[in-house]
N, C-alpha and C positions, 0 to 999 in steps of 0.2 A: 560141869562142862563136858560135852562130848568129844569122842577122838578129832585126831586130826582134820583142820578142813582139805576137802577136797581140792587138787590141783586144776587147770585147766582139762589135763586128760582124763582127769577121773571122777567128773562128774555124774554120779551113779544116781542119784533116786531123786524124784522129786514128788512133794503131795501137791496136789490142785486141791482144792475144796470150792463145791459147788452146792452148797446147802439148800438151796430155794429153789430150783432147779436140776432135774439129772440130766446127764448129757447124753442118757438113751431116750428122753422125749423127743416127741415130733416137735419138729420147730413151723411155730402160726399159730398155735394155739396155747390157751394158758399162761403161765408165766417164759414156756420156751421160744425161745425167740435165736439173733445173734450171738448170746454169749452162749449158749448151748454147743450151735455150730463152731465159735472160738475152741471152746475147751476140746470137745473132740479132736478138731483138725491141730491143732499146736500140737497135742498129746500125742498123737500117729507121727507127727513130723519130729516131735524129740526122740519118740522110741529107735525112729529110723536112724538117729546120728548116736544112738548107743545108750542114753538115756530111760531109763524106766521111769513110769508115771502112775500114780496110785492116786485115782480122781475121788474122792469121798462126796457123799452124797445123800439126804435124807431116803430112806423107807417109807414109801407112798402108797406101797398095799403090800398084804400078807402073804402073798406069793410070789414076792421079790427075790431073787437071793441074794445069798449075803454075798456073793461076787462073782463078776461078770467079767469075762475076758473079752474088750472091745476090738485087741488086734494084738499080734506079738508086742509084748512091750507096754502092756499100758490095763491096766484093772480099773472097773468101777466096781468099787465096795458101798454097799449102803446099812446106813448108822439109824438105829432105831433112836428117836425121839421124839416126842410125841404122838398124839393120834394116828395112823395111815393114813385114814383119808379124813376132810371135814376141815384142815387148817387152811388159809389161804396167807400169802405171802405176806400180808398184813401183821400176821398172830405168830409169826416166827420167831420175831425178839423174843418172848418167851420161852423159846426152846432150846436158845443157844445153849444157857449153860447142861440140859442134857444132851443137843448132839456134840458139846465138849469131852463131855465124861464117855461118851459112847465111843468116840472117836479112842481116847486114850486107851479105855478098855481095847477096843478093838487090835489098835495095834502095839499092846502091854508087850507080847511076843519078841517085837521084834531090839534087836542087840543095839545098843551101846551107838551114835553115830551111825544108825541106818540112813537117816536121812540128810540131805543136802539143803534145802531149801522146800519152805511151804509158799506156793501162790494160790491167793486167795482171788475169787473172781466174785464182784456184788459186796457191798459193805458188810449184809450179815457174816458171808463166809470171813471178812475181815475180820470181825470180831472173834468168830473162831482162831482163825489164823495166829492172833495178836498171843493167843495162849501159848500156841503148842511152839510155835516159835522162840518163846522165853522160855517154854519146858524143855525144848530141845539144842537151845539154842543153837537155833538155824537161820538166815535170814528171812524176814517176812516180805516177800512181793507181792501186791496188790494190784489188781484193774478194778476199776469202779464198775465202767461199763456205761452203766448212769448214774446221774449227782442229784438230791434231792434242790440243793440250792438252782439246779441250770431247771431241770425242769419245774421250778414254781417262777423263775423268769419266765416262761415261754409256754404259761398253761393255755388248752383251749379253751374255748369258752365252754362254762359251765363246768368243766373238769374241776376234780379237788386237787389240791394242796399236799404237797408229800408233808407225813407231820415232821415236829421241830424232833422228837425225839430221833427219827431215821439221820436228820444233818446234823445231831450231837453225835449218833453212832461214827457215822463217815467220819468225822472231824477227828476222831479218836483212832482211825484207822491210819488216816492222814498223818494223822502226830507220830504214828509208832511206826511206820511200816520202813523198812529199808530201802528198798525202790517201790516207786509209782508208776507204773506201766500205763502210758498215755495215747488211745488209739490214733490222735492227732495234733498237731499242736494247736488248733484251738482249743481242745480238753487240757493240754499242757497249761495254758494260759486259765483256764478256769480250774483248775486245781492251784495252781498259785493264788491267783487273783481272788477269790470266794473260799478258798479253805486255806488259805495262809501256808503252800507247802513249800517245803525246803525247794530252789529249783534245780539244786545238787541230787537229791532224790529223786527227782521227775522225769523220766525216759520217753520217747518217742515210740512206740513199734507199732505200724500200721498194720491191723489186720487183713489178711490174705483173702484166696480167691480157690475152690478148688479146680483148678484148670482143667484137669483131667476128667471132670463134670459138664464143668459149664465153658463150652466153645462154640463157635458156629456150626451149625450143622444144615442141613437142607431144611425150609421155613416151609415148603408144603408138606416133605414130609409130619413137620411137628404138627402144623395145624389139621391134619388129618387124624393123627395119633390123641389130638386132647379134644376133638369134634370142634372144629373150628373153620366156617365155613373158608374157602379162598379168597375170594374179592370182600371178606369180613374186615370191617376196620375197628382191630381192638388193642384199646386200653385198658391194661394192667395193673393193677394193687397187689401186692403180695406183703401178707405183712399180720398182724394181729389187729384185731377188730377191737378199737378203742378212740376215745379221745387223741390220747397221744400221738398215733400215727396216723390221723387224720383222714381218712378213706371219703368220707365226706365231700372233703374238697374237691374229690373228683370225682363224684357223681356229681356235684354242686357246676362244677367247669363243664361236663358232659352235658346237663342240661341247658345253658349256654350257649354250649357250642350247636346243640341243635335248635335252637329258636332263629339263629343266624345263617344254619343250613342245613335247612331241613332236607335237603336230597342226600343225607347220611342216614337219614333216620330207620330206612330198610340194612342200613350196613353195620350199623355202629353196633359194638357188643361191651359192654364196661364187666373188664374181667376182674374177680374180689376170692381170691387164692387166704383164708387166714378161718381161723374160730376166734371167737369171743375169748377177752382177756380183758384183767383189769378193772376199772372201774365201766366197761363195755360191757360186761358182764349183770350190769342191773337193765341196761336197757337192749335184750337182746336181739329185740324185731326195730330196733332205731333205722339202722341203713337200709334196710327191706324197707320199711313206709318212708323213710325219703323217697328211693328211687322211683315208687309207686306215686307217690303223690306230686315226682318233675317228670314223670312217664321219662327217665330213665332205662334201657333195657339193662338189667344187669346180669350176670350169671355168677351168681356164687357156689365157690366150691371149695370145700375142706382141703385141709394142708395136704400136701404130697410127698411123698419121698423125695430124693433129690436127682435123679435122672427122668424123674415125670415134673418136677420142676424146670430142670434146665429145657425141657420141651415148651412147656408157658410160655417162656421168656422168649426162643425162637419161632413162635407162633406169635406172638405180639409185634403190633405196630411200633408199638413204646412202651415203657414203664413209665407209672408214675409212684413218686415217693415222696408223698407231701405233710411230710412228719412236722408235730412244730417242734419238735429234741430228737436229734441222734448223734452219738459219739461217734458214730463213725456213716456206716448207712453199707449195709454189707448187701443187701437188697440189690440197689443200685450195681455194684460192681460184679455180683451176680451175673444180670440180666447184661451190663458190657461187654463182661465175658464172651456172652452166646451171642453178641454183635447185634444188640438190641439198644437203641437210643432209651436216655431216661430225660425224665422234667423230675428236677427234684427242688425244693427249697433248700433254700441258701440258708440252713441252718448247720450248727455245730459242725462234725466232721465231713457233710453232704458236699463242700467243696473241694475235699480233697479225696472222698470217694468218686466223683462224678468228673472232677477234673473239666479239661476245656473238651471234654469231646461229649459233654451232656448238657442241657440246658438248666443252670441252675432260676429258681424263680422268686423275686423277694415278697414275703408275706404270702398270705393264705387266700388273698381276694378270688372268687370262681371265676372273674373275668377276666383276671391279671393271666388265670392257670389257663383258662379257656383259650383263649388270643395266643399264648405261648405253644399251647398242645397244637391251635391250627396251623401256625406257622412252622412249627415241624415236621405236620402229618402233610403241609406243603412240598417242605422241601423233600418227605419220601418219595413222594410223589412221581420226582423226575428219577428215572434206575441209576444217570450217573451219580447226580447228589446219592442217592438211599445207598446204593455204590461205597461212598465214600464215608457216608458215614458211620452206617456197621463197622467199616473198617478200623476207623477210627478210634469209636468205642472199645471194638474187639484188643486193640492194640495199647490202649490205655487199660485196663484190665489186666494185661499181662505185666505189668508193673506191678501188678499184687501177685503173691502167689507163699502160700503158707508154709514151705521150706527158706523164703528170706524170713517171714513170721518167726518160726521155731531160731534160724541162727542167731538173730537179733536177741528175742528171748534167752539163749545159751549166753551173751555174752552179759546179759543183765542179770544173768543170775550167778555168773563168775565176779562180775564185777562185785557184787553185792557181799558173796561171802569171801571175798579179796577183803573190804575194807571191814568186816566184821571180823576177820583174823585179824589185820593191822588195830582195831579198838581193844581185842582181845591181848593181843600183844603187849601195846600201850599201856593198859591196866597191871600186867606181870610186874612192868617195869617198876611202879612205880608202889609197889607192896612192901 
C-alpha cells in the first residue's frame, strides 16, 4: 500500500496514458483525432490549478525523446514497445504487456506514493491502466472515447466490425476501473446499458472548447487568409477520412443540392480539412472519384494547426459533421465557437455538442442532408437571421470551455481516491 491519500488540497500527480495515440500528433489524420485534443487541453488546465500531469505514450520513431515538456506542468514521456513504425492501432493488443513493463521501468525511480491517480484515455490505455493502478494502488479513471459495441450499432455501410476481442478488452476495463468518465449522458447510458457498468462509477464531464482559439473573428479576413473566394459558398468537413466520419455524405448532399440549383454550381466549394485513417486508409483515392464522378468541386486539404483551423471554420458557410458515432463531436463545437452554424447527425453526443443552436439531421440520406444544408444556407442568406445565428452558436459554445473540463475532472478524481481510502479503510477494520 502506498502513503497517505491525498487530501482535497493536495492533489499532486496525475499519469494519463495515451497508448495508441500521442498527444503531440496532428489531429485529422491517423489515429489522432479528439482524444488527442482532450488529453492535451485537460492536461494544461489541470497543471494551471496546481496539478502535475505525466501523459505516457508509445515511441513511434527513433528520434523521439524520451521526454517532452508540453507546457509548465505537464510531460509527455514515450514508452518503447514495439516496432516504431509499421504497427497500426489494430496490432497494439499485443504490445500492452511491453508498454506495461516499459512504463514501470520508466518510472522504477520515482518514491513511494508519487502518484495520485492513473486516467486512462482509449480501452488499450485501459488495459494498461488496470495494472499500474493495482501496482500502485491509485485509482483507475477511464474515458473510452469510443465503444466497440456503439460503433458496430451504427456501422457504414461496407465498414468492418470492431472485433469481439476489443469489446472483451473495454468490458474488462469497465469491470475494474474506479470512475468512468462519460463525454455525455448518451455515452453514460451506453456504458450502462451495453457494458453493464456500475451507474455509481459513471460521471458525466463534457469535453470543452478552446475559447481562446476558436472565437468569432472577421469571415473575410479568414477567407482570404485560407484562399477562399468572398461570395464562395462553402461547406466544411473537418475530420478524418474514413467510413466512420462519413465525409461522403456530403459530397453525396452537395451533389443534390446542385442538380436542384445549379446557379451554385460557379459558387459552391465542398471544403475536406482530414488525412486518411482507419479502415479509409485501404481505399485512399474513394472520396476524390466520388466527387469526380457527382462532378462535385471539392478542395481537399491536409490537417492544420489549430489557429489555421479556427480560420476554416470562420471562412465557412457551415460545418457539416455527418459521423454515423461520435461520443461527443468536439468538431462541431469547434466551428460554434468561431460562430459558424453546423448540420450534424443526431448521433451519440452530436446533440448535446450542437445543442439548439445547430441543425441536428436524423440518418445519413444525401437528400434528407441536402434539403437541411439548403434551408440553412437560406436562412444565411438574410444578414439579420446569419446575424443571429452565429450568435447563437458563438454563445452555445461558450458553455464548453476546458477549465469547467479540468474542475469537473479534479473532482472526479478526489471523489475516486475519497472512496478508495474509505475501501481501504474498511478492509483495516475488519483484519
Amino acid at each position: 500500500m502506498t502513503g497517505a491519500p491525498p487530501t482535497d488540497e493536495t492533489l499532486r500527480r496525475v499519469v494519463m496514458l495515451s497508448v495508441h495515440t500521442s498527444p503531440l500528433a496532428q489531429p485529422g489524420t491517423g489515429d489522432a483525432g479528439g482524444l488527442n485534443v482532450y488529453v492535451v487541453e485537460s492536461a494544461r488546465e489541470l497543471a494551471r490549478r496546481g496539478t502535475e500531469v505525466e501523459i505516457l505514450t508509445r515511441r513511434t520513431a527513433g528520434d523521439q525523446p524520451d521526454r517532452v515538456e508540453l507546457t509548465d506542468g505537464v510531460v509527455v514521456r514515450h514508452v518503447d514497445a514495439g516496432p516504431y513504425e509499421g504497427l497500426a492501432k489494430e496490432d497494439l493488443p499485443g504490445q500492452l504487456c511491453a508498454f506495461t513493463a516499459g512504463t514501470m521501468r520508466l518510472l522504477a525511480h520515482e518514491p513511494e506514493g508519487a502518484w495520485d491517480v492513473v486516467h486512462s484515455h482509449y480501452w488499450l490505455s485501459g488495459q494498461v491502466g488496470w495494472v499500474l493502478s493495482q501496482q500502485w494502488d491509485v485509482p483507475l479513471v477511464h474515458t473510452m472515447h469510443t465503444m466497440a459495441r456503439v460503433k458496430n450499432l451504427h456501422l457504414a455501410d461496407g465498414d468492418a466490425p470492431e472485433p469481439p476481442g476489443r469489446e472483451i478488452g473495454e468490458a474488462q476495463v469497465v469491470g475494474t476501473a474506479d470512475r468512468l468518465v462519460a463525454n455525455t449522458p448518451t455515452e453514460a447510458r451506453e456504458l450502462i446499458d451495453l457494458y453493464e457498468a456500475d451507474p455509481d462509477r459513471v460521471v458525466v464531464v463534457p469535453p470543452g472548447v478552446d475559447l481562446g482559439t476558436f472565437h468569432p473573428a472577421d469571415r473575410a479576413g479568414a477567407r482570404a487568409a485560407v484562399g477562399i473566394a468572398p461570395d464562395a459558398v462553402l461547406l466544411l468537413f473537418v475530420g478524418r477520412i474514413q467510413p466512420l466520419k462519413a465525409p461522403d455524405v456530403l459530397v453525396r448532399a452537395a451533389a443534390d443540392l446542385l442538380a436542384r440549383r445549379p446557379e451554385l454550381r460557379d459558387r459552391l466549394v465542398v471544403g475536406i480539412l482530414g488525412g486518411g485513417s482507419g479502415s479509409g486508409l485501404a481505399m485512399p483515392r474513394a472520396l476524390a472519384d466520388l466527387a469526380r464522378d457527382l462532378g462535385v468541386p471539392v478542395r481537399f486539404e491536409p490537417p492544420v494547426d489549430r489557429p489555421t483551423l479556427a480560420q476554416w471554420y470562420r471562412a465557412a458557410d457551415l460545418v457539416a459533421v455527418p459521423s454515423h458515432s461520435e461520443s461527443f463531436g468536439l468538431v462541431a463545437v469547434e466551428a460554434q465557437a468561431c460562430g459558424t452554424p453546423v448540420v450534424a447527425a443526431d448521433v451519440g453526443g452530436l446533440s448535446l455538442a450542437v445543442g439548439d443552436a445547430g441543425v441536428l439531421v436524423d440518418g445519413h440520406d444525401p437528400a434528407r442532408w441536402s434539403a437541411e444544408i439548403e434551408g440553412l444556407l437560406g436562412r444565411l442568406s438574410d444578414q439579420a437571421q446569419a446575424r443571429r445565428l452565429r450568435a447563437e452558436a458563438a454563445e452555445h459554445a461558450r458553455t464548453f470551455g476546458w477549465d469547467r473540463t479540468a474542475g469537473r475532472l479534479l473532482d472526479v478524481y478526489r471523489g475516486a481516491v475519497r472512496e478508495r481510502a474509505r475501501r481501504e479503510h474498511r478492509r483495516w477494520e475488519h483484519r
